[in-house]
C-alpha positions as CSV (number, residue, x, y, z in Angstrom):
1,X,-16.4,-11.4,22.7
2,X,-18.0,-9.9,19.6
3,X,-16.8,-10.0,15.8
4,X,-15.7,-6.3,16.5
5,X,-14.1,-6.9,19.3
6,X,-11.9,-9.2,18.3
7,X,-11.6,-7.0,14.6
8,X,-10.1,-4.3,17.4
9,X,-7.6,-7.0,19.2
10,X,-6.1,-7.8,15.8
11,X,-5.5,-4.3,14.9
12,X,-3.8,-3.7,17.5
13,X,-1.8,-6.2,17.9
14,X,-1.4,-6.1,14.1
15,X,0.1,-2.2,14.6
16,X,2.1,-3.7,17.9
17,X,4.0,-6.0,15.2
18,X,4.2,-3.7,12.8
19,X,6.2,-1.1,15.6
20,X,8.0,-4.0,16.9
21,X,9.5,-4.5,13.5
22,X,10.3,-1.3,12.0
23,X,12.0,0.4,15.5
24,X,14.9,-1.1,14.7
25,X,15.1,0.4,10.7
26,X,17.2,3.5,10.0
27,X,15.4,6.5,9.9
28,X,15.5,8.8,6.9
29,X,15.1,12.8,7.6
30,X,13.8,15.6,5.7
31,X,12.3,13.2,2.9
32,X,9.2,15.0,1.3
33,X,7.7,12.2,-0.5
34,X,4.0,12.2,-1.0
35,X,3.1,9.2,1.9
36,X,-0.2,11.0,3.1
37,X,-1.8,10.5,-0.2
38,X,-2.3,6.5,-0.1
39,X,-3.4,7.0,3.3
40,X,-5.9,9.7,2.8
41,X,-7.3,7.8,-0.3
42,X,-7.7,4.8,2.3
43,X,-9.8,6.4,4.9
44,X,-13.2,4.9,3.5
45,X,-13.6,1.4,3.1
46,X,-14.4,-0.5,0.3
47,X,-17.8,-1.6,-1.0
48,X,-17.8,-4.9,-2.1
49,X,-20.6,-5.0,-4.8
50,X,-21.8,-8.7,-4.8
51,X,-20.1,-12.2,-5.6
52,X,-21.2,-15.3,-5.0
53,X,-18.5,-16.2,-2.2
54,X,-19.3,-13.8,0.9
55,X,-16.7,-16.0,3.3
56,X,-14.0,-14.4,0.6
57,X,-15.2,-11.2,0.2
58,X,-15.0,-10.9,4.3
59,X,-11.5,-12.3,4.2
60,X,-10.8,-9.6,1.4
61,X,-12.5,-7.0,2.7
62,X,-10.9,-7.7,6.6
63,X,-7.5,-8.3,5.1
64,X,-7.7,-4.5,3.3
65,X,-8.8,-3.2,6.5
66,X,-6.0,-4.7,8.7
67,X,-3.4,-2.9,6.0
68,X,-5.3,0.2,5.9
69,X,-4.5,0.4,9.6
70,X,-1.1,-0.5,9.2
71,X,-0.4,1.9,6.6
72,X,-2.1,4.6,9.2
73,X,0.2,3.3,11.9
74,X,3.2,3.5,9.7
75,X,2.3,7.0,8.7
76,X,2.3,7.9,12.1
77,X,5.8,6.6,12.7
78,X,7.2,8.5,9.4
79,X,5.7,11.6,10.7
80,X,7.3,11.3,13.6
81,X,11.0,9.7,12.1
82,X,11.0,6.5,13.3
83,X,10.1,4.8,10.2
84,X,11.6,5.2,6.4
85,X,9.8,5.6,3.2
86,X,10.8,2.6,2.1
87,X,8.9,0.6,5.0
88,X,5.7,2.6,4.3
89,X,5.9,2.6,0.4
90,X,5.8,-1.5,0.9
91,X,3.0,-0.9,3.7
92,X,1.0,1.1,0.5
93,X,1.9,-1.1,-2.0
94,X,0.2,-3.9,-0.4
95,X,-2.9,-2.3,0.5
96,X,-3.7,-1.1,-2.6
97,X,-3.0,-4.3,-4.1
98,X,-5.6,-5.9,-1.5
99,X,-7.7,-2.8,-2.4
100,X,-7.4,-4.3,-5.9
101,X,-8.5,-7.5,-5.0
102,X,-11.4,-5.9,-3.6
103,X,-12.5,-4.6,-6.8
104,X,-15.6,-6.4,-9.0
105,X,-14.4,-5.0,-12.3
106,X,-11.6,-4.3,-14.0
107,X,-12.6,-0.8,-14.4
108,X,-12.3,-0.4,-10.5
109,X,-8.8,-2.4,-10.8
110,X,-7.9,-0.4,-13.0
111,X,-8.1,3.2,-11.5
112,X,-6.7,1.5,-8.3
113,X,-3.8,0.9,-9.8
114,X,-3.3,3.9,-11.8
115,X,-3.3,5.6,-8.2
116,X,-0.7,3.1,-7.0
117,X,1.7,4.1,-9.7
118,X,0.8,7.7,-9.6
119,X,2.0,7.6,-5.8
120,X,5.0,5.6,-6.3
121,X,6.2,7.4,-9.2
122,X,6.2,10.6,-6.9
123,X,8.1,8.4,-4.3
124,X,10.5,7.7,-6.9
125,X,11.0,11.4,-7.3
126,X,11.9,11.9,-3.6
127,X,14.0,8.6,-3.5
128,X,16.1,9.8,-6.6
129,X,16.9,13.2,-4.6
130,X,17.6,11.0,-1.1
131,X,20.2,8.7,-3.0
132,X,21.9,12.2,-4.5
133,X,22.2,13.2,-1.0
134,X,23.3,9.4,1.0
135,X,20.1,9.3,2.4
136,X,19.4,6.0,0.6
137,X,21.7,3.7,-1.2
138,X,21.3,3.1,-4.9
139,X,20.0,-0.5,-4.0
140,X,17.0,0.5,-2.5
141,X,15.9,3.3,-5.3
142,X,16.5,0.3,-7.7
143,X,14.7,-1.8,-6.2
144,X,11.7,0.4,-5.4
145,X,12.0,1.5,-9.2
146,X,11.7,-1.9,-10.3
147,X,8.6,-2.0,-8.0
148,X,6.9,0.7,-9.6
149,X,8.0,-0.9,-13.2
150,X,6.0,-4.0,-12.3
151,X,3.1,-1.9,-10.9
152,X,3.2,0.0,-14.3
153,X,3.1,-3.1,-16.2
154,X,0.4,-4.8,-14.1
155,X,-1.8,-1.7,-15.1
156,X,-0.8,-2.1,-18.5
157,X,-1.6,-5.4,-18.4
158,X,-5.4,-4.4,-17.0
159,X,-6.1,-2.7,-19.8
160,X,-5.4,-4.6,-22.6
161,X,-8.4,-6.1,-24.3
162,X,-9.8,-8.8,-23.4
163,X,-9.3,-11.4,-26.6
164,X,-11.8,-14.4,-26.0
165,X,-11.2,-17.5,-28.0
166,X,-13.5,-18.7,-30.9
C-alpha cells in the first residue's frame, strides 16, 4: 500500500469519527455565521519553506491536512443541519492553529492568526444573535468568547517585539 494510500484510509476514517461523534449533537437552524470562510481559505495546502527536521515538518504538514479535511467534512454536515457551529468553530480553530505551526516566520503566524480571529469574531456576532433567540445557551457564547479572547491575545502576543537579552 502506498504513502497515499494509506494518507486516503486515514481521512476517511478520520471523517468516519468525526460523523460518528457529532450525529448525536443538537443541531442549530437558521444560523448565518461565516463557517465557509476558514474552509475556503484551507483549500491549498501549505508550503513548508525549509527546517532542518523534515520528519516534523511531515507530521505538521499531514496533521494540517487531516484537519483541513475534517473541517471540510464538518462543513458539509453544517450545511446540511446535522452539526452546530460550535463543533465546526473548534474544528477551525484547530486547524488554523496547526496551520500556525506550519508557519516558518512569525510574519506568516501572524496573518494566520489575524484570520482566525477575524472569523471567530464574526462567529461571535452570529452566536450573540443565537443566544437572544434560545438557539444557544449563554454558556457556550461565553465560552466561545473566551476562545476568541485567548486567540486575540495569542496574536497580540506575536507581535510584540522581540526583546533579546544583553
Amino acid at each position: 500500500m502506498t504513502s497515499t494510500q494509506k494518507r486516503f484510509f486515514c481521512l476517511i476514517s478520520a471523517g468516519l469519527i468525526l460523523i460518528c461523534l457529532t450525529s448525536l449533537n443538537q443541531w442549530l437552524h437558521g444560523n448565518k455565521a461565516q463557517i465557509l470562510t476558514a474552509a475556503r481559505g484551507a483549500e491549498h495546502p501549505i508550503q513548508f519553506q525549509g527546517g532542518p527536521n523534515e520528519h516534523l515538518r511531515k507530521l505538521l504538514q499531514e496533521r494540517y491536512d487531516v484537519l483541513r479535511a475534517a473541517v471540510g467534512l464538518l462543513n458539509q454536515q453544517y450545511s446540511a443541519g446535522r452539526v452546530g457551529i460550535l463543533e465546526i468553530r473548534n474544528a477551525i480553530i484547530e486547524m488554523l492553529h496547526a496551520e500556525a505551526d506550519l508557519s516558518s516566520t512569525s510574519t506568516e503566524r501572524i496573518k494566520v492568526y489575524e484570520k482566525l480571529v477575524k472569523i471567530l469574531q464574526e462567529q461571535d456576532k452570529s452566536l450573540a444573535e443565537a443566544v437572544n433567540a434560545g438557539r444557544v445557551t449563554q454558556m457556550e457564547f461565553l465560552r466561545a468568547r473566551a476562545s476568541t479572547l485567548k486567540a486575540e491575545i495569542e496574536l497580540e502576543k506575536l507581535k510584540l517585539p522581540k526583546v533579546t537579552p544583553q
